[in-house]
Structures are given as C-alpha cells and as structure tokens.
C-alpha positions as a Markdown table, in Angstrom:
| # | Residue | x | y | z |
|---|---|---|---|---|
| 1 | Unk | -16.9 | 3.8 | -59.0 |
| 2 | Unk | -17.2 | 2.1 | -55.5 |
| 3 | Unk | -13.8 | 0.2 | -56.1 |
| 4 | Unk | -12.6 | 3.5 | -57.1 |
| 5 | Unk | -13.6 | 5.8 | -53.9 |
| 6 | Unk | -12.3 | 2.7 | -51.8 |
| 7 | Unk | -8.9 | 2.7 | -53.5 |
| 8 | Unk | -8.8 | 6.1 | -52.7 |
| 9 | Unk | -10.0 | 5.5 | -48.9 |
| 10 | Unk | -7.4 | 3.3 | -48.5 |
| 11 | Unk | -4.1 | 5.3 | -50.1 |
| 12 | Unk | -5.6 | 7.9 | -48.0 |
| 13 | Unk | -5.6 | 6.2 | -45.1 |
| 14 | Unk | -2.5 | 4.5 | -45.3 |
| 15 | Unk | -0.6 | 8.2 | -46.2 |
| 16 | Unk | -1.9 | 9.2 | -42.7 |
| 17 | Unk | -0.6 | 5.9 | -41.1 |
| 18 | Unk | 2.4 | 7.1 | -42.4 |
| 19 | Unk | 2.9 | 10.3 | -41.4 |
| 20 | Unk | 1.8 | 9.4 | -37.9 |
| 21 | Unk | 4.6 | 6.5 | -37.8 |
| 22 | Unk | 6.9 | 8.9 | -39.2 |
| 23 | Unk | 6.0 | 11.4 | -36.4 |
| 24 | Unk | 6.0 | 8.8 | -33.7 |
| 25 | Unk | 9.9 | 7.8 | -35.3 |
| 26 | Unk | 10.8 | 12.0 | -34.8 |
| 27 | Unk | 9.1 | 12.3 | -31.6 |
| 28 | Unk | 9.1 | 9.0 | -29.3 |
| 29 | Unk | 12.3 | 7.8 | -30.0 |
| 30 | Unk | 13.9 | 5.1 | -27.8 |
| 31 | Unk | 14.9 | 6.1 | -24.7 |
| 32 | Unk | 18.1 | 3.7 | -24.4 |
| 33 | Unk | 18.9 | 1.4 | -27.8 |
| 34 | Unk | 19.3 | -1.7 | -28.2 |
| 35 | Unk | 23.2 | -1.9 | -28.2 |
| 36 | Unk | 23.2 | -0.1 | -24.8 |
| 37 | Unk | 20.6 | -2.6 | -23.5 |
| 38 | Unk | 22.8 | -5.7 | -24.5 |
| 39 | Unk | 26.1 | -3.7 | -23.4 |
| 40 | Unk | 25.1 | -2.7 | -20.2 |
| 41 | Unk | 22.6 | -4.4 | -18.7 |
| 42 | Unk | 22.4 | -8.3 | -17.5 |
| 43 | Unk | 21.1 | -10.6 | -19.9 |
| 44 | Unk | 18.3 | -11.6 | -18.0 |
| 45 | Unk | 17.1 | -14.3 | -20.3 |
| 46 | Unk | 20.2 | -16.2 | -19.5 |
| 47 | Unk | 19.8 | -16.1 | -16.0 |
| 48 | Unk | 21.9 | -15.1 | -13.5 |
| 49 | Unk | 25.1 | -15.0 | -16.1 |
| 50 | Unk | 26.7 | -12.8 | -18.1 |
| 51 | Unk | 27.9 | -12.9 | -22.1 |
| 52 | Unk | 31.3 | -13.6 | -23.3 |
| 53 | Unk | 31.7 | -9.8 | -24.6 |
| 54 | Unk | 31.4 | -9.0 | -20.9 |
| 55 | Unk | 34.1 | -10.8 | -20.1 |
| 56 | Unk | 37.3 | -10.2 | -22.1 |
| 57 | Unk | 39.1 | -8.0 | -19.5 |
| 58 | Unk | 38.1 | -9.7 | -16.4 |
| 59 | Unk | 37.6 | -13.1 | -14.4 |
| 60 | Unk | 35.0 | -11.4 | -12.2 |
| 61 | Unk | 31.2 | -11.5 | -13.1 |
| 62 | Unk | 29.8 | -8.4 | -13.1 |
| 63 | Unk | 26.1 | -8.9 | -12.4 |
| 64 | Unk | 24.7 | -12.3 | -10.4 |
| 65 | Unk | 25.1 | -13.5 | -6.8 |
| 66 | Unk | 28.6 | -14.5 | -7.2 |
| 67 | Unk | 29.2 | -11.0 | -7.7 |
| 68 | Unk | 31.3 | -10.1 | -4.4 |
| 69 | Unk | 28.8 | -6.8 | -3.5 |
| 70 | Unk | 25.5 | -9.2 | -4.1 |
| 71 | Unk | 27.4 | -12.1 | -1.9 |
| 72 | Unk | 27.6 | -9.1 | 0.9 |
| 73 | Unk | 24.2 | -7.2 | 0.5 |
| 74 | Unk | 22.4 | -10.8 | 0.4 |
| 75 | Unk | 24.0 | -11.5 | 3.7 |
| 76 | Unk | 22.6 | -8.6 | 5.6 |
| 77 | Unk | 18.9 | -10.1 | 5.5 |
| 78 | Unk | 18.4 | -11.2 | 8.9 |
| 79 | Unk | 15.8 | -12.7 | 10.8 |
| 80 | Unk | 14.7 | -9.4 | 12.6 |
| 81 | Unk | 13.8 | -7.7 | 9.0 |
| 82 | Unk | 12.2 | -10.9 | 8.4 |
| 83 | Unk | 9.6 | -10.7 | 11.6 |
| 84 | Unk | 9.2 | -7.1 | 10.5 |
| 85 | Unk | 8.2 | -8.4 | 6.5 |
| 86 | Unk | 5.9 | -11.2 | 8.2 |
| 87 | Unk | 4.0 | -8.5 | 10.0 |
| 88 | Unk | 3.4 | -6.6 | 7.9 |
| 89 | Unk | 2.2 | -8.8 | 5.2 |
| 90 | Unk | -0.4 | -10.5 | 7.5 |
| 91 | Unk | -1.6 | -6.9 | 9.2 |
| 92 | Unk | -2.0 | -5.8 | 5.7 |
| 93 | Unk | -3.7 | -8.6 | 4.6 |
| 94 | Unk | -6.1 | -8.2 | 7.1 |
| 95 | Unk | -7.1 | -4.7 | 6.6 |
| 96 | Unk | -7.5 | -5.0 | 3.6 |
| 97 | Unk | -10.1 | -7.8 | 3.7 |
| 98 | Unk | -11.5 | -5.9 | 6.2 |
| 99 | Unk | -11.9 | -2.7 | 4.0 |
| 100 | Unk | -13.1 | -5.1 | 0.9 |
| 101 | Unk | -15.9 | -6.3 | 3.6 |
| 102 | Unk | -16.6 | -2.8 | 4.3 |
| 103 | Unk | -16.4 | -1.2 | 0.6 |
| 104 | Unk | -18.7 | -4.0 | -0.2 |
| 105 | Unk | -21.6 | -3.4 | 2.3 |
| 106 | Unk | -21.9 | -0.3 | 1.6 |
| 107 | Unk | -21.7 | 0.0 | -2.5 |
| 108 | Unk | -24.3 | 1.4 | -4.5 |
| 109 | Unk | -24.1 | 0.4 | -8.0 |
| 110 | Unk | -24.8 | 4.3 | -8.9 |
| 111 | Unk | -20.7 | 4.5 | -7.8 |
| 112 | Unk | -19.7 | 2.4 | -10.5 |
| 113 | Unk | -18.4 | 5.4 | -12.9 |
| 114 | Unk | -16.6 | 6.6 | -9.7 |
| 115 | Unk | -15.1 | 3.4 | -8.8 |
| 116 | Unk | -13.4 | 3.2 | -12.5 |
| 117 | Unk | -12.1 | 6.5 | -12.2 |
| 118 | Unk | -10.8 | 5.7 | -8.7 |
| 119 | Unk | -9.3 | 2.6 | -10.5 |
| 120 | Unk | -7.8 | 4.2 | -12.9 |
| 121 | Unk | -6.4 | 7.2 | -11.0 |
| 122 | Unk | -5.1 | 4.6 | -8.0 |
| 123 | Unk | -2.9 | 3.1 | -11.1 |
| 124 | Unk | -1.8 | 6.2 | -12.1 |
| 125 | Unk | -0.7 | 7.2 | -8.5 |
| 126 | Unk | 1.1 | 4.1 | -7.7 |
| 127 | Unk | 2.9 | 4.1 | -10.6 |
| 128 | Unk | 4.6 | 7.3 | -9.6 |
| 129 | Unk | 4.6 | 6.2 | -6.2 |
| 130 | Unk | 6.8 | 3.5 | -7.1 |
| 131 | Unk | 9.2 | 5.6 | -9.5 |
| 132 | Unk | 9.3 | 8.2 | -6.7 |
| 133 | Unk | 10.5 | 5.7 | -3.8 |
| 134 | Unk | 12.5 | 3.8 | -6.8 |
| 135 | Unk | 14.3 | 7.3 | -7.8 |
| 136 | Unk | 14.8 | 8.4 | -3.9 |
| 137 | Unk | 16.2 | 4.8 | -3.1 |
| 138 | Unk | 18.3 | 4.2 | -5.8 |
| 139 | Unk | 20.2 | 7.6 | -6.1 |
| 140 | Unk | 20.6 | 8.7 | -2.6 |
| 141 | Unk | 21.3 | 7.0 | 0.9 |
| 142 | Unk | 23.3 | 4.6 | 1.9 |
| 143 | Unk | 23.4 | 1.0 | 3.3 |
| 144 | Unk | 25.5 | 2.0 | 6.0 |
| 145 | Unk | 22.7 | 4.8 | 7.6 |
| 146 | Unk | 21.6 | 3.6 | 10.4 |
| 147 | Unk | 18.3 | 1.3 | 10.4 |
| 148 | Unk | 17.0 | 2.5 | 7.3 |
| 149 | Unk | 20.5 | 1.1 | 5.6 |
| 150 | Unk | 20.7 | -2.1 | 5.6 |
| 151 | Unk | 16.4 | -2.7 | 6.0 |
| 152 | Unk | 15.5 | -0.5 | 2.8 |
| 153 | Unk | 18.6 | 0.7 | 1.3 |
| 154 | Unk | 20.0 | -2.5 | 1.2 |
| 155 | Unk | 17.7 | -4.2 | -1.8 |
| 156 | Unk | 17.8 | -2.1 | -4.3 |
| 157 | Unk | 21.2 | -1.7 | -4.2 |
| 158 | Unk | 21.6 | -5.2 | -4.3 |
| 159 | Unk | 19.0 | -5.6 | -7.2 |
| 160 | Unk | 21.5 | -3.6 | -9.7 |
| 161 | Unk | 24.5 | -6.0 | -9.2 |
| 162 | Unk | 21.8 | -9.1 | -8.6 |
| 163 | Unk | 18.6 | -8.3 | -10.6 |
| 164 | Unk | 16.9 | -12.0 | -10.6 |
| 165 | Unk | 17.8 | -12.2 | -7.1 |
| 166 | Unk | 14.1 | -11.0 | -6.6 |
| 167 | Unk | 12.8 | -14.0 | -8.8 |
| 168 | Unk | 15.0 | -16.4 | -5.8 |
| 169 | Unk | 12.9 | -14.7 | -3.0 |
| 170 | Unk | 9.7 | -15.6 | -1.2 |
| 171 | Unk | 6.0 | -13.9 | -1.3 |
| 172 | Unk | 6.9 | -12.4 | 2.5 |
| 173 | Unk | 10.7 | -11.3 | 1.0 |
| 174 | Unk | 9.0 | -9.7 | -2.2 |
| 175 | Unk | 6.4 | -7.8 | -0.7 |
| 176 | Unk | 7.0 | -7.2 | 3.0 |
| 177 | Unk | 8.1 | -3.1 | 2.7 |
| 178 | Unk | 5.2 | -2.4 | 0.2 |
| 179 | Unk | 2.9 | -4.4 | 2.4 |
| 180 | Unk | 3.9 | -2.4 | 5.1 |
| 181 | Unk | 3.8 | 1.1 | 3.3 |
| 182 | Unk | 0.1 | 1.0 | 2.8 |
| 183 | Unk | -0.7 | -0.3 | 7.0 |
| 184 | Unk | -1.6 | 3.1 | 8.1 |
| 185 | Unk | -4.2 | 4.5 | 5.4 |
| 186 | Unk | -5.8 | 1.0 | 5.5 |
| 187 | Unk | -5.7 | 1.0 | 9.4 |
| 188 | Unk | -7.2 | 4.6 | 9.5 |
| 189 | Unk | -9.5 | 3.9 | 6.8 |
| 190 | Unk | -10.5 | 0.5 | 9.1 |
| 191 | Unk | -11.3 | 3.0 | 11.6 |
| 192 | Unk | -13.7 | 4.9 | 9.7 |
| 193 | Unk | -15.6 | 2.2 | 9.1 |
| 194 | Unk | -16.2 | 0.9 | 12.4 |
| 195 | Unk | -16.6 | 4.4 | 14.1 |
| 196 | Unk | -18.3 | 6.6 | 11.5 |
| 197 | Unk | -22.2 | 6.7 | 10.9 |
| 198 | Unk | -23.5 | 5.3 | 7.6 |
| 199 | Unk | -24.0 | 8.7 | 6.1 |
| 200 | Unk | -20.7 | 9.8 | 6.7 |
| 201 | Unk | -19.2 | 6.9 | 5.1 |
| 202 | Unk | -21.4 | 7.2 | 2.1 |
| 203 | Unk | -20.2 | 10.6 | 1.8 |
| 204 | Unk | -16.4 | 9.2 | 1.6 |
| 205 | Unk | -17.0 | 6.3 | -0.2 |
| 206 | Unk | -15.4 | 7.6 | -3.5 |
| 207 | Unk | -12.5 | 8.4 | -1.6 |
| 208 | Unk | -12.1 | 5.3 | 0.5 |
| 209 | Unk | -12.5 | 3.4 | -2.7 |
| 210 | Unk | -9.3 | 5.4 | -4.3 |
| 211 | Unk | -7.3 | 5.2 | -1.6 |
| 212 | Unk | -8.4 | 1.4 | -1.2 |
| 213 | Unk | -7.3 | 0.9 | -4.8 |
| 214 | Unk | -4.5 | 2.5 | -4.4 |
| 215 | Unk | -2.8 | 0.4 | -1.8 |
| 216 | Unk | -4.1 | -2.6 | -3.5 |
| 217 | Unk | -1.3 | -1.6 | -6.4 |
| 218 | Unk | 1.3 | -0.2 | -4.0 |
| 219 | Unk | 1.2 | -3.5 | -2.2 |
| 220 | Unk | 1.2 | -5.5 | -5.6 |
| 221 | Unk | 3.8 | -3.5 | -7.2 |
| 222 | Unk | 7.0 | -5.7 | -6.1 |
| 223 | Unk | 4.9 | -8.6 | -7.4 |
| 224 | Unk | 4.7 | -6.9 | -10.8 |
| 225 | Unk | 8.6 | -5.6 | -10.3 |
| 226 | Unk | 9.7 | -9.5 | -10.2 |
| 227 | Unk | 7.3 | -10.6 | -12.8 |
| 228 | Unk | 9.1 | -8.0 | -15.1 |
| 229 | Unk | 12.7 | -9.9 | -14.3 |
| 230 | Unk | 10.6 | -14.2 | -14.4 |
| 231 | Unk | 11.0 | -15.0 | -17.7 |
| 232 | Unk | 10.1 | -18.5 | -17.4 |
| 233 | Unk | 7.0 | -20.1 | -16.0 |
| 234 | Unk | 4.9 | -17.0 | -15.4 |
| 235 | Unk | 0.9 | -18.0 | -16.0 |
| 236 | Unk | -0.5 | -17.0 | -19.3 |
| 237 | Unk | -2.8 | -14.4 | -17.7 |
| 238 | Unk | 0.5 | -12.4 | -16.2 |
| 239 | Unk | 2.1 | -12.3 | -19.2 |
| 240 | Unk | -0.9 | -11.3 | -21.6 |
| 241 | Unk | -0.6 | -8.3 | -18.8 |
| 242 | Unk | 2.6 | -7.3 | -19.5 |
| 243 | Unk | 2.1 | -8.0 | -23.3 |
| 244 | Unk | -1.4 | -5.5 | -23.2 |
| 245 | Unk | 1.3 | -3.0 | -20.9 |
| 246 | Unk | -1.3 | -3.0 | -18.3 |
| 247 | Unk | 1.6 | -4.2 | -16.0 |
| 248 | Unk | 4.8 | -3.6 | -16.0 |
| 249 | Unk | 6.4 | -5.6 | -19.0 |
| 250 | Unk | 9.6 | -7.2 | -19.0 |
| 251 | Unk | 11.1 | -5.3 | -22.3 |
| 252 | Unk | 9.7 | -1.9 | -20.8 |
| 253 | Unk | 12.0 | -2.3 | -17.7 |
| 254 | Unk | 15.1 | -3.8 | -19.3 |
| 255 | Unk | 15.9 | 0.3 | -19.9 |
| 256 | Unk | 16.0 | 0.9 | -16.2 |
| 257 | Unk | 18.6 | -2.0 | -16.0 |
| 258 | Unk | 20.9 | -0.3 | -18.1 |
| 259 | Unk | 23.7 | 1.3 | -16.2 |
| 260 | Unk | 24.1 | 3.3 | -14.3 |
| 261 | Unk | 20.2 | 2.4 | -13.9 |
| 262 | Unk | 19.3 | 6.4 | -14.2 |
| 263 | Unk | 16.0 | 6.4 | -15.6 |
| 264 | Unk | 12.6 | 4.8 | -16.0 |
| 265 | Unk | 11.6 | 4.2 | -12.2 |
| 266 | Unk | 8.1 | 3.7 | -12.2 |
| 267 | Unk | 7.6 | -0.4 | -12.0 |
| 268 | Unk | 3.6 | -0.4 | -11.6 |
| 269 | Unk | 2.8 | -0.3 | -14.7 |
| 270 | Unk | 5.4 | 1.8 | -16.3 |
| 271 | Unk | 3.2 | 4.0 | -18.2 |
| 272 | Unk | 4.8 | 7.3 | -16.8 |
| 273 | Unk | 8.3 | 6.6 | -17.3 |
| 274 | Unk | 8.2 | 8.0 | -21.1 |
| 275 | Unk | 6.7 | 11.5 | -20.0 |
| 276 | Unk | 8.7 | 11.8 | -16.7 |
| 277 | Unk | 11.9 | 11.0 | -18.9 |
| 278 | Unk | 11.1 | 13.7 | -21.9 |
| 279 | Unk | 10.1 | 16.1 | -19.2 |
| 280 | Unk | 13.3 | 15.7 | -17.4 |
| 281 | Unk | 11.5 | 15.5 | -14.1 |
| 282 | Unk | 14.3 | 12.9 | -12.3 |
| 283 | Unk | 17.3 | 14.5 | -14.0 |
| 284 | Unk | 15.7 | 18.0 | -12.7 |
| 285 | Unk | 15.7 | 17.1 | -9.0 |
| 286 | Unk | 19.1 | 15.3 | -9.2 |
| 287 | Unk | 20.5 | 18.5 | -10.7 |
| 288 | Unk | 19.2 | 20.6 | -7.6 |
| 289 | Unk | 19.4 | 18.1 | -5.0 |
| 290 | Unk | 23.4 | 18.1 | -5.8 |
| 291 | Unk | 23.6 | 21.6 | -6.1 |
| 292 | Unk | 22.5 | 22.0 | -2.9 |
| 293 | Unk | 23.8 | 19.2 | -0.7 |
| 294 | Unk | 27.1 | 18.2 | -2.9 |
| 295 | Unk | 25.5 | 14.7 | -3.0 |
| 296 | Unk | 26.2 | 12.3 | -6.2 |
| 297 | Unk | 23.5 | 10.7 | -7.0 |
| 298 | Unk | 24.2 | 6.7 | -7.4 |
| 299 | Unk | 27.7 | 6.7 | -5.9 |
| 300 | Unk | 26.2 | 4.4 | -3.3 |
| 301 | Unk | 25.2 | 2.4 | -6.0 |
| 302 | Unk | 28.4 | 2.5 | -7.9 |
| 303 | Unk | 30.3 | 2.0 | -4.8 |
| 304 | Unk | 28.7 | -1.9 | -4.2 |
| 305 | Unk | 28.7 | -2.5 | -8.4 |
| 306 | Unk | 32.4 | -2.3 | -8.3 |
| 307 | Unk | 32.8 | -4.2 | -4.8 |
| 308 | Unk | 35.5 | -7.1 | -5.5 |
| 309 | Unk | 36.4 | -9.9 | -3.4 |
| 310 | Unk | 38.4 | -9.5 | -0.9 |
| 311 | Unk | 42.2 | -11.6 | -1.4 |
C-alpha cells in the first residue's frame, strides 16, 4: 500500500515537473540561440581571436586589439583620464570606509531584517543602474562629443570591437568611472554623519544603509563586468558566484555580445535583463527616442566596428 501511494507521489510529481518544464520551454525561451552566439559574437574562450568561419571573406579581424577601431579607441586613454580614475578610486575608497565606520557605530541588531532588504533592494537597483548607463552609453553619443567622448563614450565603444580588452586593464582602469559615480551620495552621506545628532541618524539609518549598499555594487559592478569576460584563473569563490547567478555569469552576458550588442544591459548581476527584454522596455525608448530626435541608435557603434586600417 505504502509503495503503492509513493508510486503514485512520484508519477504525480514528476507529471507536474513536466508541465512546468514544458511551460518554462513556451514561455522563457532563449533570448538569442546558440548559433547567433557563435556567429556573431567573439569567441571569448579563445581569447582575443576569432574562428576560421569568420574569416572566409576577409584578412581583417573583426573583434580583438588588432582590430583597426580598438588600435584607435585604446589610444585615446591618456594620462589626464588617468589622474581623474586614480581620484576617484582613492576618494571613494575612503568614504566609503568612513561610512562602514559610521554604519557600524551606530547598528542595532533590531535593523538586521532592514539591512537584508536594503541588500537586496541595493542589488536590484544597481543592476538596472548598470543596464540604464550600459543602454544610454552604448546606443547614443559619440566619441567625438566633447569631454564626455573620448572619457566615457570611448570604452564601451571600444569594448564591442575589443571585449577582453577589460580583462588587459588595471583595478584603477576597471573601476575609476563607477568609483567615481557613487563620490557624491557617499560624500553627502559622510556629512550626515559628522553633522547630524544621533537621533537623527538613527532615524536614517535604513536609508543610509540602502544607499550605502548600493554604491558598494555600483562601484563593484565593472569588477563583475570583467569577471563575466576572465575565463581563466578567476578564484573559486567568483566563479561559484557566477555559477549560483548571484553575479553576473559569463554565459548570461555572452547574449549582450552578440551584435549589434542590442539587448541585455544590466551587468550587476543580470537578473533584470530577461524581464526588461520580454517587456520591451529598451526597444520602447529607442523607438521614441528616434522618433523624436532622428537619432540611430548604435550607429556610433557601428561606425568604429567597421573602422579599417588606413592604406
């Protein structure tokens, strides 16, 4: 009888197993498959090179630093942009061991709840953070603006025609723009701290812990972004990360790296890129944001990917 009401148990549980994988099949199909990914993207695993397939109707790499756009766009990194990354790492750095000092003093360990939900909802945040700048940077603006061109324009367009060049630069070269992104919420929130009674402070804690949080990802996020493209030599803990999707994994961002690299922006963690890309949201703004200036989105982009060298 027992055996009997298992069997049973178990043929209904696997039927339901079923039908959910069948669902999942119907309803969270791949974004891009895996021919496109091989076709159109770098094969990253083979670093900095590209298949024979890619090659049968030219001489000319089409993704790596000998590419003749990477060669250019790596050459405009100069030692002003450089003094601007250093500062910003080390100013950020230090606010944010002076907020750490701060947070710490005053926790009460009734805030724990809170402080997971500020965790949780500083991932979140960042996450889109990152897709938001990633989308804005990648499809609009050029390097040749003025000051904003060739200081933030200028990597991402050379990470689609280069994408392991990030694995070939520095800590200060990684993370010097996100660094410097989250100076002036940690600088204010420094403030606070050192200005505000004790009362009032307890009565933003919650907040200060969110925001806190979530500068600690913005300003880690380029670290996760070049984990996603190291395929060799990364710690065990990083990748058990990635595997558990609590980071950005490699696979996950491959699909961005598919050209004309038009989806799948967040590189926190990733975890919104699905629902922003069934929801449309990027298409949706692109579609409005060209009706109303006449702007193509990515010809920047497309203008440096088919850059040759010169004769």
């Amino acid at each position: 009888m027992k055996t009997s009401v298992a069997c049973s148990l178990y043929l209904l549980i696997d039927a339901n197993i079923n039908c959910i994988f069948m669902m999942d099949c119907k309803i969270l199909h791949p974004v891009k498959t895996e021919k496109q990914i091989m076709e159109n993207s770098m094969p990253e695993d083979d670093p900095n090179c590209n298949s024979d397939t890619h090659q049968e109707n030219s001489g000319i790499r089409r993704w790596g630093p000998n590419h003749a756009g990477a060669k250019e766009l790596a050459s405009y990194y100069t030692k002003g942009k450089r003094l601007q990354e250093i500062i910003s790492v080390v100013s950020c750095l230090t606010l944010m061991a002076i907020n750490f000092i701060h947070l710490l003093y005053h926790f009460q360990s009734s805030k724990c709840s809170y402080i997971l939900i500020a965790s949780l909802c500083g991932i979140i945040t960042a996450d889109f953070l990152s897709g938001l700048v990633h989308w804005a940077a990648d499809t609009w603006g050029s390097v040749d603006l003025p000051i904003i061109g060739k200081a933030f324009i200028r990597p991402f367009r050379e990470h689609h025609i280069d994408p392991t060049a990030i694995t070939r630069h520095d800590f200060i070269e990684t993370n010097g723009d996100n660094f410097m992104v989250t100076i002036p919420s940690l600088a204010y929130m420094s403030y606070q701290f050192f200005s505000y009674p004790s009362d009032k402070i307890q009565e933003l804690y919650n907040w200060n812990c969110y925001l806190f949080l979530l500068a600690l990802f913005v300003a880690t996020t380029n670290q996760i972004h070049k984990c996603s493209h190291t395929y060799f030599g990364l710690p065990r803990w990083v990748t058990l990360l990635q595997d558990c999707h609590i980071i950005l994994p490699q696979r996950h961002h491959r699909i961005h790296h598919v050209a004309p690299h038009e989806t799948y922006f967040c590189i926190t963690t990733g975890w919104l890129n699905y629902p922003l890309e069934k929801f449309r949201f990027w298409e949706t703004w692109e579609t409005i944001i060209e009706a109303m200036t006449g702007c193509k989105p990515r010809a920047d982009d497309m203008k440096w990917a088919q850059k040759r060298p010169q004769s």
